[in-house]
C-alpha positions in Angstrom: -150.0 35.7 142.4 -151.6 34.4 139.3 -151.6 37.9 138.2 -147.6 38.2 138.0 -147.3 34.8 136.7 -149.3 36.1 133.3 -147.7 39.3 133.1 -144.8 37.1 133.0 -145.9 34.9 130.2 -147.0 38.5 128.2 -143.9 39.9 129.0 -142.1 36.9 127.7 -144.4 36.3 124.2 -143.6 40.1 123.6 -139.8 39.1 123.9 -139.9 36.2 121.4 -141.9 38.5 119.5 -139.6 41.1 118.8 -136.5 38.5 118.5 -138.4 36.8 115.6 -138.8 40.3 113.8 -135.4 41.0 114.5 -134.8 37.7 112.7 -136.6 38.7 109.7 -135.5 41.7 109.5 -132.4 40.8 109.3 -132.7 38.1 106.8 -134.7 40.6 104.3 -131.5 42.7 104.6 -129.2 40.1 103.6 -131.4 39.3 100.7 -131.5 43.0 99.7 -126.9 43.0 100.1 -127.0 39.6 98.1 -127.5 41.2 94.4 -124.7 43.7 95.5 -122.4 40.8 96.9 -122.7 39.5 93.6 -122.2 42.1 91.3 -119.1 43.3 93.0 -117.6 39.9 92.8 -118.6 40.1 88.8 -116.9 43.3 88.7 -117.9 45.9 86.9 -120.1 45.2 83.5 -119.1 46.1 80.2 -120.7 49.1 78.9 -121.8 48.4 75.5 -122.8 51.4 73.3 -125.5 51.3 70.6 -124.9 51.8 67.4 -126.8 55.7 67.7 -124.7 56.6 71.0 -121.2 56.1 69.1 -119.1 58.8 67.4 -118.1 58.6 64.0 -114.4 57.6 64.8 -115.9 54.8 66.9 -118.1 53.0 64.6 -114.9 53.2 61.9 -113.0 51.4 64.5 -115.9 49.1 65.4 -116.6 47.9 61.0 -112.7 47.8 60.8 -112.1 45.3 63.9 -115.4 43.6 62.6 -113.9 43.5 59.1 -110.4 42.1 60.6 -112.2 39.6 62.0 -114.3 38.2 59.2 -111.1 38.3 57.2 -109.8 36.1 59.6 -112.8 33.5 59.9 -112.4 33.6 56.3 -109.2 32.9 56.2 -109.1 29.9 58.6 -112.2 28.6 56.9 -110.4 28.1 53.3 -107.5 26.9 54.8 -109.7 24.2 56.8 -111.5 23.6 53.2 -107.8 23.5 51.2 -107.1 20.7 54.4 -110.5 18.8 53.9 -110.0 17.9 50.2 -106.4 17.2 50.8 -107.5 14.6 53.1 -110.2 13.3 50.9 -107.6 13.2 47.7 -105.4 11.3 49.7 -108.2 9.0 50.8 -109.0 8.2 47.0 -105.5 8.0 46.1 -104.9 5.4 49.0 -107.8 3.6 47.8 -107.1 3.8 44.5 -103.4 2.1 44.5 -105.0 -0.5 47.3 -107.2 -2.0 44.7 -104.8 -1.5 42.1 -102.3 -3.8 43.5 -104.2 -5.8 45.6 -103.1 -8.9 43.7 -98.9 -7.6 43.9 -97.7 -10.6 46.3 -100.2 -13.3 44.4 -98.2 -12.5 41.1 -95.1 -12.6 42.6 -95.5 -16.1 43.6 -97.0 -17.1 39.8 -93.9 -15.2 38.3 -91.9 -18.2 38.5 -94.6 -20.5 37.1 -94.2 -18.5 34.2 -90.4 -18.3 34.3 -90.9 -22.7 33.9 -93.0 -22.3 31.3 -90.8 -20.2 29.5 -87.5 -22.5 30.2 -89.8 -25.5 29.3 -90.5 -24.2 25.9 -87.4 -23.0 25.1 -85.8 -26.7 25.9 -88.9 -28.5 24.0 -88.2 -26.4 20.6 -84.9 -28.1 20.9 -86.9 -31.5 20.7 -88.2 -32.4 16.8 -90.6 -34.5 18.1 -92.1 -32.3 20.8 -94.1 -30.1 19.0 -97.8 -30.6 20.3 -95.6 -30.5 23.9 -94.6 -26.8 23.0 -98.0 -26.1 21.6 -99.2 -27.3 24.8 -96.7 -25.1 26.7 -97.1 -22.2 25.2 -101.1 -22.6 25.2 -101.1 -22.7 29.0 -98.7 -19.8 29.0 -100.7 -17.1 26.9 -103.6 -18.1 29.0 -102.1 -17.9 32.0 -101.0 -14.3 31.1 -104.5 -12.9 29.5 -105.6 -13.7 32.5 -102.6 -11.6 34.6 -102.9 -9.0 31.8 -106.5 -8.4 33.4 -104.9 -7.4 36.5 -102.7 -5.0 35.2 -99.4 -7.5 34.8 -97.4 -6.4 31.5 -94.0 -7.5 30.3 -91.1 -4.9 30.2 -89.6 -4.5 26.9 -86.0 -5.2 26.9 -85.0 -7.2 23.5 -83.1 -4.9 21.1 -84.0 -2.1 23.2 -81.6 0.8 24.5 -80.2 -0.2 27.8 -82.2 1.3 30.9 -81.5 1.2 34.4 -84.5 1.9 35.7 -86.2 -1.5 33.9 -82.7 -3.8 32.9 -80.3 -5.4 34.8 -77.2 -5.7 32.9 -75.7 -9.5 33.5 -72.6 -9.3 31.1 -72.0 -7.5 27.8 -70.6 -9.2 25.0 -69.9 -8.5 21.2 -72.2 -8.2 18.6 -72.1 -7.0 15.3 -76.1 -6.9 14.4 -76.8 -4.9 18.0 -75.9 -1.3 18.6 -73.4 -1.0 21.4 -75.5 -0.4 24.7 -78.7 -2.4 23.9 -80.4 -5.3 25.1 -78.5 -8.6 22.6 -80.0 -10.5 25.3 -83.0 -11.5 27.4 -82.1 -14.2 30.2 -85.1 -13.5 32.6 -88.3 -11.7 31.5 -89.1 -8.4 33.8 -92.9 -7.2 34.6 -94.7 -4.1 35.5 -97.8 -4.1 37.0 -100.0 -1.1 36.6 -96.9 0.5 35.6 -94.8 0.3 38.5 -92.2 -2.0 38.1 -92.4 -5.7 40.0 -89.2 -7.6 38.3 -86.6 -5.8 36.1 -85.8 -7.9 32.6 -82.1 -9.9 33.6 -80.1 -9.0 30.4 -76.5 -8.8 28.3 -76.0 -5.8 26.9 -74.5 -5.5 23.4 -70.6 -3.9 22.7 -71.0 -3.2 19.7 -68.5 -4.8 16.5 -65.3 -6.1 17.7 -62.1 -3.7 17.9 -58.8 -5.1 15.6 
C-alpha cells in the first residue's frame, strides 16, 4: 500500500514537472515572436543606401533635393532675420516718439497760460504807466518758453507768411495793401509744434490783397 501511494506522489511530481517546462517553453517562444510582433507593426524599414552603393543618377538626385532644401532653410532664415529687425526698428521707433512726446498733454494744459500771458502784455503796452508790468510779463513768458523749448515746444510761423493749411487756420480775410493777397495780415492765437508735429495751428486773417475800384 505504501508502495502505490509513492508511485503516486512520483507520478504526480513528474506531471507538474513537465507542465512547468511546458510553461517555459512556451514563454521563451513568445519572447522569441515578440521582436517580430513588433517589427511588423513598424512596418517595413527604410532602406537607406550609402553613399558607395548609389548610382550616379541617384546621388544627382540626392545633392539636388539636398540643395532644394538648403535653399529653402535659407530662404525662411532671411525672411525670419528681414522680420526680427523689423520688429526691433519698430521697437526703437515706438520708444523713440514715447520719450519724445512724453510731456504732449502737460503742454497742452500750459498753452493757455501762455495764451494769458500773451493777452496780458498786449493790454499792458496799452497802459503808459505799466511798463515794469510788461517787463514783468514778458520776463515770465520767455522763461516759461526756454524752458518748453527744452522739450521740443516751437512756435509755428504764421505772420506775413504764405497761407498754409496744414499749420493756419484762416478766421476772416480782409484788405490790405502792405500784405500780398493770401498771407498771414494777422495772428489772433499763436500755433505750436512740438518736435515737429503739429500741437495747435496759428488762428489767423489772411490778407486780400489792395482793394478793387
Amino acid at each position: 500500500m505504501a508502495r502505490i501511494e509513492v508511485k503516486g506522489v512520483e507520478d504526480q511530481q513528474k506531471a507538474e514537472g513537465f507542465e512547468q517546462v511546458d510553461t517555459e517553453n512556451k514563454k521563451a517562444e513568445d519572447l522569441a515572436q515578440k521582436p517580430e510582433k513588433k517589427a511588423k507593426e513598424k512596418g517595413p524599414e527604410k532602406v537607406v543606401k550609402k553613399a558607395e552603393e548609389m548610382t550616379k543618377q541617384e546621388l544627382l538626385k540626392k545633392l539636388t533635393d539636398t540643395r532644394e532644401e538648403a535653399e529653402k532653410n535659407y530662404d525662411l532664415y532671411m525672411r525670419t532675420y528681414a522680420e526680427m529687425e523689423n520688429i526691433k526698428k519698430r521697437g526703437i521707433k515706438e520708444r523713440d516718439e514715447l520719450a519724445r512726446y512724453a510731456n504732449e498733454s502737460i503742454i497742452k494744459e500750459i498753452l493757455p497760460v501762455i495764451d494769458n500771458l500773451d493777452k496780458a502784455i498786449s493790454h499792458a503796452r496799452n497802459d503808459e504807466n505799466s511798463s515794469a508790468l510788461v517787463e514783468g510779463l514778458e520776463l515770465t513768458r520767455d522763461g516759461l518758453m526756454k524752458a518748453l523749448k527744452k522739450a521740443g515746444l516751437n512756435e509755428v510761423e504764421a505772420l506775413g507768411k504764405p497761407f498754409d493749411p496744414n499749420f493756419h487756420e484762416s478766421v476772416s480775410q480782409q484788405i490790405d495793401d502792405t500784405v500780398a493777397p493770401g498771407h498771414v495780415v494777422m495772428e489772433l492765437q499763436k500755433g505750436y509744434l512740438l518736435n515737429g508735429r503739429l500741437m495747435r495751428p496759428s488762428m489767423v486773417v489772411i490778407s486780400q490783397g489792395k482793394a478793387t475800384k
